[in-house]
N, C-alpha and C positions, 0 to 999 in steps of 0.2 A: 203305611199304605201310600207313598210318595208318588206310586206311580200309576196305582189304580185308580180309572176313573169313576167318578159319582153313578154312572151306568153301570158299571162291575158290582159295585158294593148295593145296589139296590136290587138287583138280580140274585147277588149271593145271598141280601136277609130274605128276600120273596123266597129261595131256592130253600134256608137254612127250617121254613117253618112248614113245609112241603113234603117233611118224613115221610109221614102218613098221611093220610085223606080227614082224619077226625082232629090232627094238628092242622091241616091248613084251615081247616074248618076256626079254629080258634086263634091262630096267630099270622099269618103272612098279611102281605100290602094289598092283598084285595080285598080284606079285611075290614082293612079302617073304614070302608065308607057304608060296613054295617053297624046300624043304629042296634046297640041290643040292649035291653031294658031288666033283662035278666041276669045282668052282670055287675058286680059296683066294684069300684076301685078302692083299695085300701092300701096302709101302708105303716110299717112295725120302723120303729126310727130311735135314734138316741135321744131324739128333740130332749131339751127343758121344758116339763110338764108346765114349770112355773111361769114360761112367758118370758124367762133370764135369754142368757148364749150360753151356760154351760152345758152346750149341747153333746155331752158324751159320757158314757160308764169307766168308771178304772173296772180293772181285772185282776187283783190282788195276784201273788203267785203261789200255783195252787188250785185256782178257783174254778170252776166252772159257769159260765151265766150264760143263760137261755135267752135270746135276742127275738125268736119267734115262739109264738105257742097259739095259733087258732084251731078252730074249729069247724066240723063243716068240708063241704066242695071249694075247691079253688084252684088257683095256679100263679105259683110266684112268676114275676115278669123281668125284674130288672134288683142287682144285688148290687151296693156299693159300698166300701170299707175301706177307712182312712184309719191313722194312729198316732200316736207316741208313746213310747216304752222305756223302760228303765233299764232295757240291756239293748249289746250290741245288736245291729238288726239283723245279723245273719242266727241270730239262736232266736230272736222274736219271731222270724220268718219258718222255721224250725221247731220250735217249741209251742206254739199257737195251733194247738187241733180244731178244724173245723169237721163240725158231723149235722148234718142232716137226717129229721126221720120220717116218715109219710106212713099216716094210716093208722096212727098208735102202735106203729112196731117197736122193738126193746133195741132190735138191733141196728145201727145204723146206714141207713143206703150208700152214705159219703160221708168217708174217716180219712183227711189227708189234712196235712200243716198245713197250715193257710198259704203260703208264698208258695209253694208248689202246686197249691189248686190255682191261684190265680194266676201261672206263668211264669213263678220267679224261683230259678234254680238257684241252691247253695245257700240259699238267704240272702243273695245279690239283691240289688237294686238296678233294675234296668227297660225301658220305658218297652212295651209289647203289644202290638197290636194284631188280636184277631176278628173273627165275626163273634163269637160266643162271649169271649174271653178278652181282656186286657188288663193290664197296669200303666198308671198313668201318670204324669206330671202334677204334682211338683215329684221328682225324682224316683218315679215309679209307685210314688207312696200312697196311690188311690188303686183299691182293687176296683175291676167291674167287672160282672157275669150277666148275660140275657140268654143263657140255656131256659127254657120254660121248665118249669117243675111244677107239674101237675098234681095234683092230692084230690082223695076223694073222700076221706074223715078225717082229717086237720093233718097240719104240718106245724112241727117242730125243729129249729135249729139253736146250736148251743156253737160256745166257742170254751176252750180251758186252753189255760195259760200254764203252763208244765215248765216254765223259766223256772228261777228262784228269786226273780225279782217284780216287780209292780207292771200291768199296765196301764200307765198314766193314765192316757186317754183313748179310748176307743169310741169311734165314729163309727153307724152304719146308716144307711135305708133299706128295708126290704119293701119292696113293692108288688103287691099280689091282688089278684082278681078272687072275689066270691061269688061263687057259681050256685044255682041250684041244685046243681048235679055233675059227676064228671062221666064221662062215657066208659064204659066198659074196656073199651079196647085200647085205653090212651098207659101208656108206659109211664111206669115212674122214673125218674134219675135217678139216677147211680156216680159215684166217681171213686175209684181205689188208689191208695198210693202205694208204692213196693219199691224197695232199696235192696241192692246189694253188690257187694263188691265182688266180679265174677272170679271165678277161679280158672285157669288156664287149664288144660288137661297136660298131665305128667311128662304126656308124648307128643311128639310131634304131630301135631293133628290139622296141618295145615292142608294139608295135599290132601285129609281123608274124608272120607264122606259121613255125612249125619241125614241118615234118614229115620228118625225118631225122633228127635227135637229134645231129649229128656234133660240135656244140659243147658236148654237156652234157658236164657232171662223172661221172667215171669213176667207179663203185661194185666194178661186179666184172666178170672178162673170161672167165670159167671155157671150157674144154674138156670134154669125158668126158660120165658120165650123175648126175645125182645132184639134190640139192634144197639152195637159198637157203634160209637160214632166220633168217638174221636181221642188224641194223646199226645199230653207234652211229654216228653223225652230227652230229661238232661245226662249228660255223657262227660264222668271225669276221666282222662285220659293221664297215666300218668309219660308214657312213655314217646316219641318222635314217630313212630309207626302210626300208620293210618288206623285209626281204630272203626273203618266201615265194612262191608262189606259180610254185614251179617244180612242173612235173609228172615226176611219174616215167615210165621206159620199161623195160619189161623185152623182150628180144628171145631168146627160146625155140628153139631149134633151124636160126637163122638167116633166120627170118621174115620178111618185110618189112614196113616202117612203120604198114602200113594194116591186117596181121596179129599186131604186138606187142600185149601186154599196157599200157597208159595208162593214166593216173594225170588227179586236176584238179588237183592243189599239192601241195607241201612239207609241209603242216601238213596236209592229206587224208592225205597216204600214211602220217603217223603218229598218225592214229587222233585228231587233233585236229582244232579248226575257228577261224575268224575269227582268224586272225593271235593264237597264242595266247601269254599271259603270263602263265599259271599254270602254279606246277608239279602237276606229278601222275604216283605211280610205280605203273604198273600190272604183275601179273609180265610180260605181254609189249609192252608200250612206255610210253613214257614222255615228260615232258618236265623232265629233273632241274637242267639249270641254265641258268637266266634270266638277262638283261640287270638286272644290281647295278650296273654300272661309272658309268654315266651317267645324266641324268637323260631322256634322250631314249627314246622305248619301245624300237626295233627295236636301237640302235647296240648293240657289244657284243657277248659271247660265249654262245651257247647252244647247249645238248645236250640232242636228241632221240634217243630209241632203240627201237626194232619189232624184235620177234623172232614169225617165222614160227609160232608153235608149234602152232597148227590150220590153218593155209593155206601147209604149204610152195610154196614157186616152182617144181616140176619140169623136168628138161629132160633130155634123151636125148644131145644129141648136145655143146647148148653153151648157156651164157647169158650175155647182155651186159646186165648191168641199169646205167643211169646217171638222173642228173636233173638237169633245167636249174636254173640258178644266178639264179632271179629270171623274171620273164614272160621267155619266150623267149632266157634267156641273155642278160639286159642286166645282171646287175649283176655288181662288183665285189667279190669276198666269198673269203676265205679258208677254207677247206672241206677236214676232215679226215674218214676215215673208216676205220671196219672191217669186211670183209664177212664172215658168217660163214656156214657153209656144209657140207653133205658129199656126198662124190662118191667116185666109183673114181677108180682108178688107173691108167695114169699121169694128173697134171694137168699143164695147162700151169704151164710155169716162170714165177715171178714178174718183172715187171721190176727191174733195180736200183733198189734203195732209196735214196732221195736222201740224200746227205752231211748228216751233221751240222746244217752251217749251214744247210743250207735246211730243215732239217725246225723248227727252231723259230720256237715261234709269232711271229706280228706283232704289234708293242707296240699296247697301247688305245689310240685316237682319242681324246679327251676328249670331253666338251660343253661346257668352258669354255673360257674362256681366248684361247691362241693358236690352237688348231685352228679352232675354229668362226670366230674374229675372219676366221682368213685365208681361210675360203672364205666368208664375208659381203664382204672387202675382196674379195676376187677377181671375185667377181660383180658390184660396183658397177662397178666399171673395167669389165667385159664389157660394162656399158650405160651407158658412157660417166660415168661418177659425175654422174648426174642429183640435184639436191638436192631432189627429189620420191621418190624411191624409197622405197617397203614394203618390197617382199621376195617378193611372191606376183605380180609382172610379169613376164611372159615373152617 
């Protein structure tokens, strides 16, 4: 946030706890100067019960451990998570599930790898800053969340360690308020993650139109009543082609096509334009990490992120928000995400979460060497290796 000023950032947290009428009631800056007697601050921590500094849990690999478990009315405030682990941190970032459950339910509101709920694609390491969410210095290796997460008969969170190796150390705080009561009308949190490497379609399907959405990439598939607010969205790209210009669809209450909410691209929906390659962190989107890997513009990995904070996505009954993966679902591109969200209760149940192995990332393509060489040799041979050939013949 280099360039916003302490004016912007105090307007966007006033603005960010203004969802509703029963949140601002609980959390914005006009807030603090109510005295309330009915509230006590608490907080779930790694501390050394003994009064020592071994202030942290390992996480054997394998294991599951429950970091919260109260009871009662409340609302977590503020979440922080530091560590050391016995594997590479792109499989720590990766193989670290975090889930959340509110209410005594079985199933959990938010199932995503930790480095992807807190901003960090691929299992990278790279410093991010939003209003909700951030990763932080020393080298991205501090998470922090201040989404409110409401409960109104206890909250539960766990982490499992799905490596095959130790983790060392695990640092957190959770910090939450106990309530008498929580209001009726107040949303719980949500967050899903979904992976998938998009499939091109057979044909040419650049020039053609999609007015169904059925091939785009799956953002979120929610049930109940509640409001979208917000999604990081990491994009591997293997190939030089721009991989923007997908449009979003949001489908609201079971709408049809010509009734949803649309989008013109990829880079529209996040508040950006002209295929962009700058970074830039604003508190509600962003574009924090660009294509370094190669010297080609688009190939490569990039992370944009949009949080709703003045224009929730409402919906009463259900919302399917997804977005095509390039004009019309033509391109090839490896596409990770987090949806974040709140809604009543019950939600629909999450799908299973892909196995280990498919959930990590897909190695860089280069721009040198033997990638490019063999799809430069591949293409000669498709036109007969003419010893005329450019490169721009079709």
């Amino acid at each position: 946030m280099r360039t916003i000023t302490i004016f912007t950032v105090v307007m966007a947290i006033n603005a960010f706890f203004s969802v509703n009428t029963a949140a601002q009631s609980l959390g914005n800056l006009d807030a603090l100067t109510q005295i309330r007697k009915d509230v006590l601050t608490k907080r779930a921590s790694s501390t050394d019960i003994t009064g020592g500094n071994w202030d942290f849990i390992p996480i054997k690999a394998g294991e599951t451990k429950e970091i919260l478990n109260v009871k009662g009315a409340g609302k977590i405030t503020h979440i922080w998570i530091t560590y050391k682990h016995g594997v590479p941190v792109e499989c720590f970032r990766r193989t670290t599930v975090l889930r959340m459950y509110w209410d005594g339910e079985k199933a959990p509101s938010v199932e995503s790898p930790i480095g992807d709920f807190f901003g960090q694609g691929w299992g990278e390491q790279y410093n991010y800053v939003s209003l909700p969410l951030a990763a932080s210095p020393k080298d991205a290796r501090s998470f922090v969340c201040y989404f409110p997460m409401p409960f109104g008969n206890g909250a539960r969170i766990t982490v499992e360690n799905q490596a095959e190796a130790d983790i060392l150390y695990f640092f957190f705080y959770i910090d939450y308020e106990e309530h008498k009561s929580m209001p009726a009308d107040i949303g719980r949190f949500h967050a899903w993650w979904n992976t998938e490497f998009t499939v091109p379609s057979p044909t040419d399907s650049v020039n053609g139109k999609n007015n169904t959405g059925e091939r785009n990439y799956l953002v979120l598939d929610a049930e109940g009543a509640g409001h979208y607010v917000g999604i990081n969205y990491f994009v591997s790209n293997p190939t030089p082609v721009w991989y923007g210009e997908g449009d979003d669809l949001f489908v609201i209450d079971g709408v049809s096509w010509e009734k949803a909410i649309k989008g013109t691209g990829t880079e529209d929906y996040f508040n950006t334009s002209w295929c962009p390659q700058q970074r830039v962190e604003h508190p509600y989107y962003g574009l924090v990490r660009i294509n370094e890997d190669t010297y080609e513009q688009f190939m490569g990995r990039t992370h944009f992120y949009r949080f709703h904070i003045q224009d929730p996505i409402r919906f009463n009954r259900s919302l399917r928000f997804s977005i095509e993966h390039g004009k019309n679902n033509e391109q090839a591109l490896e596409i990770a995400t987090v949806a974040y969200w709140y809604q009543t209760e019950p939600h629909k149940v999450f799908p299973p979460m892909k196995p280990v192995a498919e959930r990590m990332p897909r190695p860089l393509i280069g721009s040198y060497g033997w990638d490019i060489y063999e799809w430069y040799k591949a293409w000669r041979e498709k036109k007969g290796n003419r010893l005329d050939l450019w490169g721009n013949e079709r």
